[in-house]
C-alpha positions as CSV (number, residue, x, y, z in Angstrom):
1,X,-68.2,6.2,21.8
2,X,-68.0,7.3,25.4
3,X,-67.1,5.2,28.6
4,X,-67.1,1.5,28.3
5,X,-70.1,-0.7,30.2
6,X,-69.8,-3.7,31.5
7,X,-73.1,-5.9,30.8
8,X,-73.7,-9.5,32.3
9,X,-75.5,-12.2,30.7
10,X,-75.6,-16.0,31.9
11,X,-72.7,-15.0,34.3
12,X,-70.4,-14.0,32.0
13,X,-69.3,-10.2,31.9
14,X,-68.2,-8.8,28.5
15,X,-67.5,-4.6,28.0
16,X,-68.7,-2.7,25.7
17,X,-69.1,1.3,24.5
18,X,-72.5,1.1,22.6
19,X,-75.7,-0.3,22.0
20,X,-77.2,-0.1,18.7
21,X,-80.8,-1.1,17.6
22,X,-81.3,-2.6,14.0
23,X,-83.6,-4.6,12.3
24,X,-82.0,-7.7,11.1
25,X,-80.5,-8.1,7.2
26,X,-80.7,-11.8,7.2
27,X,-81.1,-12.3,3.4
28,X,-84.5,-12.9,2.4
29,X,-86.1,-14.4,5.2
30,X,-88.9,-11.8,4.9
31,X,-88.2,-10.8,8.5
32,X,-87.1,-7.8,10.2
33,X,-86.6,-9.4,13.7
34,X,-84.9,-6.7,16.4
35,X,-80.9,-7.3,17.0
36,X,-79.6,-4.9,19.9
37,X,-75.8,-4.9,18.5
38,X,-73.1,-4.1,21.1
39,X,-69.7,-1.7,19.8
40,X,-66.6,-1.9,21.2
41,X,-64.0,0.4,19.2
42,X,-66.4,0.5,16.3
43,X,-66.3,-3.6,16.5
44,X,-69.3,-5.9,17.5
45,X,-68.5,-7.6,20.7
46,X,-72.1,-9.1,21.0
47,X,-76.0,-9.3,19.5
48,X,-78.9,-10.0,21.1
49,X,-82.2,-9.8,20.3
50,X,-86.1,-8.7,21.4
51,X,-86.5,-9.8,25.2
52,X,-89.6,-7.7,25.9
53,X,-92.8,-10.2,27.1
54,X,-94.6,-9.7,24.4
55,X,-98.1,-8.4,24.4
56,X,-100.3,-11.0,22.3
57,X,-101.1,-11.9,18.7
58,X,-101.0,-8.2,18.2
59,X,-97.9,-7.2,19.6
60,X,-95.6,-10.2,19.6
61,X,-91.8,-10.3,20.6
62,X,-89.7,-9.3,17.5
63,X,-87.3,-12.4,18.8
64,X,-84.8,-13.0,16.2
65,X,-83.2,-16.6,15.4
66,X,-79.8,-18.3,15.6
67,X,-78.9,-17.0,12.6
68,X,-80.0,-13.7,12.9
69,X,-78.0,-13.3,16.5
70,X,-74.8,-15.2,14.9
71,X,-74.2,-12.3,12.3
72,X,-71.2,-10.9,14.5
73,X,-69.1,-14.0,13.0
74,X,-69.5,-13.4,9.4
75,X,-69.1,-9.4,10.4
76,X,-66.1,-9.7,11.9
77,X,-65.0,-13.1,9.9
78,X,-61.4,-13.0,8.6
79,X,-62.0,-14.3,5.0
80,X,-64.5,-11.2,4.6
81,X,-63.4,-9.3,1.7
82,X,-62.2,-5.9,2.4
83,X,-60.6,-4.3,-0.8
84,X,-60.4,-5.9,-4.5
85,X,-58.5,-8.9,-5.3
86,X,-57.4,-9.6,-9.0
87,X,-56.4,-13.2,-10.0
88,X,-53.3,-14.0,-10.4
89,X,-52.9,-17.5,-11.0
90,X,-54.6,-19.9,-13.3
91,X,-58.6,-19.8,-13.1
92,X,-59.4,-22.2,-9.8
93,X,-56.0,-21.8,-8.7
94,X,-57.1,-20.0,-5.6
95,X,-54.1,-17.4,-6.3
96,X,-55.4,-13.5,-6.1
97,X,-53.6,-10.6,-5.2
98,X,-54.4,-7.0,-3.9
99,X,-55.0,-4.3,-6.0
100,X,-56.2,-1.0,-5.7
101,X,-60.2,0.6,-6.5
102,X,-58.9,3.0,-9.3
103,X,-57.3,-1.0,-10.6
104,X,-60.5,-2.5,-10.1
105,X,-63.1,0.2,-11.5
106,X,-61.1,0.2,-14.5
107,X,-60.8,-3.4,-15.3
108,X,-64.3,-3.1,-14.9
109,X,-65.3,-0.8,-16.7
110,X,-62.7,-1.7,-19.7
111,X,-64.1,-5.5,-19.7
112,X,-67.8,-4.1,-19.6
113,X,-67.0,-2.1,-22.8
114,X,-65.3,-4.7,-24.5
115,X,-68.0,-7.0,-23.8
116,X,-70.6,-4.5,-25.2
117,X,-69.0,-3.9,-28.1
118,X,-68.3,-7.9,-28.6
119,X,-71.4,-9.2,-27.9
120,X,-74.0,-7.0,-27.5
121,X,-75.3,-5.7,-24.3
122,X,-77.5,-9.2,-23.6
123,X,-74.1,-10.7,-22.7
124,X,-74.2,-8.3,-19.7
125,X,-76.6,-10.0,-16.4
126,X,-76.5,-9.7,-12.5
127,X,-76.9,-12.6,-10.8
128,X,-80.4,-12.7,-9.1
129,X,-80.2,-12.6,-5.7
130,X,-76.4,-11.9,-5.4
131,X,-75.3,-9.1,-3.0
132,X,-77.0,-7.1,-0.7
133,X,-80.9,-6.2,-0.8
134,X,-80.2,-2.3,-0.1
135,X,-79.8,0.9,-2.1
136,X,-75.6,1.6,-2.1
137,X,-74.5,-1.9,-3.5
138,X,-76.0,-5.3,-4.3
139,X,-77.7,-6.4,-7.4
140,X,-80.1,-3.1,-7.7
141,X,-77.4,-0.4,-8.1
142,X,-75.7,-3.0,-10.3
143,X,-78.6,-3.5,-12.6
144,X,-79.2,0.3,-12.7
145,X,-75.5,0.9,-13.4
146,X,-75.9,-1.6,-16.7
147,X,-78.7,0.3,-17.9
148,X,-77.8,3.4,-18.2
149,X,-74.7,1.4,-19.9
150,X,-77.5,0.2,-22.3
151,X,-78.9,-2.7,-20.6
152,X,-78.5,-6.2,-19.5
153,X,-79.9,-9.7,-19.9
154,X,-83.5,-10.0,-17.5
155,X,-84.5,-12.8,-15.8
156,X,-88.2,-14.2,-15.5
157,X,-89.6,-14.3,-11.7
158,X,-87.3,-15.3,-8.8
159,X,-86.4,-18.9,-7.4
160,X,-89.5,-18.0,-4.5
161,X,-92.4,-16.7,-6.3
162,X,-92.3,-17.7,-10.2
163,X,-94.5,-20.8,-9.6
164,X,-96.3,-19.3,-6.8
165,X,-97.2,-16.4,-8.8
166,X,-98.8,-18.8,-11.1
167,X,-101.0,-20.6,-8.4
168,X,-102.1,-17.7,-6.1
169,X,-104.2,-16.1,-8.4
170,X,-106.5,-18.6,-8.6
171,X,-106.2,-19.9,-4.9
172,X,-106.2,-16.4,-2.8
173,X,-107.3,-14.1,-5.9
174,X,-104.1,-12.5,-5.3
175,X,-99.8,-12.9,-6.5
176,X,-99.4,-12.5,-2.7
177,X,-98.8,-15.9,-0.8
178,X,-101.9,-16.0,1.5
179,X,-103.1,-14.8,4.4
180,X,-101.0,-13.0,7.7
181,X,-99.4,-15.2,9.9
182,X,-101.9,-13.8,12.1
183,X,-104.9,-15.9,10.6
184,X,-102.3,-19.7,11.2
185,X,-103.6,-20.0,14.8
186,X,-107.0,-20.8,13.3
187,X,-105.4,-23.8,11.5
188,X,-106.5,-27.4,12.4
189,X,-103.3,-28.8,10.3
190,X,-99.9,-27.5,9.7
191,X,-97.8,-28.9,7.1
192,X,-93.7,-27.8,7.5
193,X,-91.9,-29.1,4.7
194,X,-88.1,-28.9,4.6
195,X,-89.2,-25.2,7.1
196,X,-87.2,-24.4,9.6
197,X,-88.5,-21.5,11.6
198,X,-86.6,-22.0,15.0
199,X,-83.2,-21.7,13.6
200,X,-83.8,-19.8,10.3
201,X,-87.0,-17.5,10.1
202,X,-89.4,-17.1,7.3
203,X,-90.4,-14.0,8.6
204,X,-90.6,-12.5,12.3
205,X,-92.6,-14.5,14.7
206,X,-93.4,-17.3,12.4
207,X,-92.7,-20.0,15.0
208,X,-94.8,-18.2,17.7
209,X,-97.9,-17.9,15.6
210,X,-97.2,-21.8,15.1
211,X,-97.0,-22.4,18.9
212,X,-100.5,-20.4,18.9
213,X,-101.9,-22.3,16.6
214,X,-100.9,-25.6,18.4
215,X,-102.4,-24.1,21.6
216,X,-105.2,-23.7,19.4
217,X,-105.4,-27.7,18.5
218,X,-103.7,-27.6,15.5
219,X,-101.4,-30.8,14.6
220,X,-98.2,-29.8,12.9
221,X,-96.0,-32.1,11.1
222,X,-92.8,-31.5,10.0
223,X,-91.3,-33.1,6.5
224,X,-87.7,-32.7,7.3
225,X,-84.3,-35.2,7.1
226,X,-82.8,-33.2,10.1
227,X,-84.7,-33.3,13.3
228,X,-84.1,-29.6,13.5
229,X,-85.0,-27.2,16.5
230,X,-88.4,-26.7,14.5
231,X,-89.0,-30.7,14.8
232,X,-87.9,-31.2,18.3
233,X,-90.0,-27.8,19.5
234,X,-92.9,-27.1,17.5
235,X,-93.7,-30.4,15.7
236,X,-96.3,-33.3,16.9
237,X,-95.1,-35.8,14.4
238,X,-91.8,-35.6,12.5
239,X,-91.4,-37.8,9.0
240,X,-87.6,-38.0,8.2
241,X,-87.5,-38.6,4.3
242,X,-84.5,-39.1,2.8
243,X,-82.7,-36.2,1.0
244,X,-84.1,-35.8,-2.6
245,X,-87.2,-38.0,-2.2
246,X,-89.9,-34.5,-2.0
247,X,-91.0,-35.2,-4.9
248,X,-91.5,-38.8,-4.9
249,X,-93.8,-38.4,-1.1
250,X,-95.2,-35.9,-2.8
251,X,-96.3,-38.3,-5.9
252,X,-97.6,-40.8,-2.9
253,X,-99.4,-38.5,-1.5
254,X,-100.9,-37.2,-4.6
255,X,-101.8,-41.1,-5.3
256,X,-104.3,-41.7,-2.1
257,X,-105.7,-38.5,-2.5
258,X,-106.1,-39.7,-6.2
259,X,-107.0,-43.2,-5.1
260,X,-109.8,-42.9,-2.5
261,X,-111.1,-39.2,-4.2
262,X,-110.2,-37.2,-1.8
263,X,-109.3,-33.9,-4.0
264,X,-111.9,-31.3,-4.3
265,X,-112.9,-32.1,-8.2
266,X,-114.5,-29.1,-8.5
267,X,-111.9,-26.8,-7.8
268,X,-109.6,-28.6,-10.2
269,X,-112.0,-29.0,-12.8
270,X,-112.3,-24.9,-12.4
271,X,-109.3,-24.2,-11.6
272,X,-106.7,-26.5,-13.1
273,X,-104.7,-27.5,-16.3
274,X,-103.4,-30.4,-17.5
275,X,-104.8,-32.9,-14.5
276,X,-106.8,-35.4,-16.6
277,X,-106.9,-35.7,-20.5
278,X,-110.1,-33.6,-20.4
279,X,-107.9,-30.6,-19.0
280,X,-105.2,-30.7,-21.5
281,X,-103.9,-27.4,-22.8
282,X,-103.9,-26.6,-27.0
283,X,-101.5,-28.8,-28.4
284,X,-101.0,-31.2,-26.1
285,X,-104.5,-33.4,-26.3
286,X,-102.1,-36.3,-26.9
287,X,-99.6,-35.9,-23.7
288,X,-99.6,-37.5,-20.4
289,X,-102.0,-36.1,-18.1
290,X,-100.6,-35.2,-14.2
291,X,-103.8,-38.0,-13.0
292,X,-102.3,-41.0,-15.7
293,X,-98.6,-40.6,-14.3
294,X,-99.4,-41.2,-10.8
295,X,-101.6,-43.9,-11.6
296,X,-98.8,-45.1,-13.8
297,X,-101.5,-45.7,-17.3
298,X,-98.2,-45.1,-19.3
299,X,-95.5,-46.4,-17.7
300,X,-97.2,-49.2,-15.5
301,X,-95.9,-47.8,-12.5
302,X,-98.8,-46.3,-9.8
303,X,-96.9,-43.7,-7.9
304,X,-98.0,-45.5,-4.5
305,X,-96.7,-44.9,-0.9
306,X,-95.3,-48.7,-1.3
């Protein structure tokens, strides 16, 4: 890899043979922030990220986050897997031992067979989400493998879009979430619940089109029980709810807005099912409506801030 450099940063020295520019695989952020990665002896020594000014809205630094520019630890982490390990103890014993890929392919392949022939190939599924999102291993290759093998149990949606893909038709005329990040600096509010941009991206850049948008005289609040980076550095008001009570600020919030009409009654006349007992789908004219919970009409409890 040629001669080694030496490269200071903060005052500390640290060698190296290589640098390497990547866009960042941090699992489903929807970002592609830049990492320059450092090689030593084929090894990463160090990441860093985008430290070019900038040039605007347009051209914004592809600065990634902490979590991006920590990947050399679970690189280099000594509990990676490197080769196949079979079990060898009782199941949740934690005992496994090494075997070989001709070991593992087979026991594979002989436990996919016998499966198939057991059950039926909708007693085959890959997790979704599991693995890597690329083209030589992860959940894609895996489900292509099982077809050609016949098939494989689906899955409806994914754990981000199925009940977005549901609403965004009718909000945006579109499956796609909304508008760029581009278009947030003309927001006058900003609404981060449980979002954590500064140490976690949801997508490149997301916390500097937020900073714009504050420039701008946007208030941003952020829902969170941490007082995260996010709360401390891009936030006007933080509200620390406890863990596992979204739902029930939610129903508050849902109450006033309720309470003192404050919804836009046209759009969910329009655009809406199951609000009141006017919107009810076919079959179920005699359910509770969304509107008579949080009042509480059945069980005499108004969903109210108190």
């Amino acid at each position: 890899m040629g001669e080694p450099k030496i490269r200071e940063v903060a005052g500390q020295h640290f060698s190296y043979e290589k640098m390497v520019r990547l866009g960042c695989p941090a699992h489903n952020c929807g970002g592609r922030c830049l990492l320059k990665v450092y090689l030593k002896e084929g090894v990463i020594v160090r990441i860093e990220t985008d430290d070019r000014p900038g040039d605007g809205i347009e051209n914004p630094q592809l600065r990634a986050c902490l979590r991006g520019r920590g990947y050399r630890h679970r690189q280099n982490n000594a509990d990676r897997l490197k080769y196949p390990m079979k079990r060898s103890g009782k199941r949740g014993e934690g005992k496994f031992e090494r075997i070989s890929w001709d070991e593992a392919t087979d026991l594979m392949a002989e436990n996919l067979t016998r499966i198939k022939e057991k059950y039926g190939n909708s007693a085959l599924y890959v997790p979704y989400g599991t693995g890597s999102y690329n083209q030589t291993n992860g959940r894609w290759p895996a489900e292509r493998l099982l077809n050609l093998f016949g098939g494989s149990l689906g899955f409806y949606n994914s754990y981000s879009w199925a009940c977005i893909n549901k609403a965004t038709p009718y909000v945006y005329g579109t499956k796609v979430s909304g508008n760029q990040r581009q278009d947030w600096v003309n927001c006058k509010y900003i609404i981060m619940w449980g979002w954590n941009p500064s140490e976690m991206r949801d997508g490149t850049n997301s916390e500097y089109f937020i900073k714009k948008a504050r420039e701008n005289g946007a208030r941003v609040i952020c829902i969170d029980p941490r007082m995260t980076l996010s709360v401390v550095s891009l936030a006007d008001e933080w509200i620390p709810i406890r863990p596992g009570t979204d739902v029930a600020l939610m129903s508050a919030m849902a109450y006033v807005m309720i309470d003192e009409g404050l919804y836009d009654k046209e759009f969910v006349k329009t655009h809406c099912v199951g609000f009141d007992q006017s919107q009810m789908p076919p079959g179920c004219e005699k359910e509770e409506s969304y509107k008579d919970y949080i009042l509480g009409k059945c069980d005499g409890q108004p969903k109210t801030p108190d």
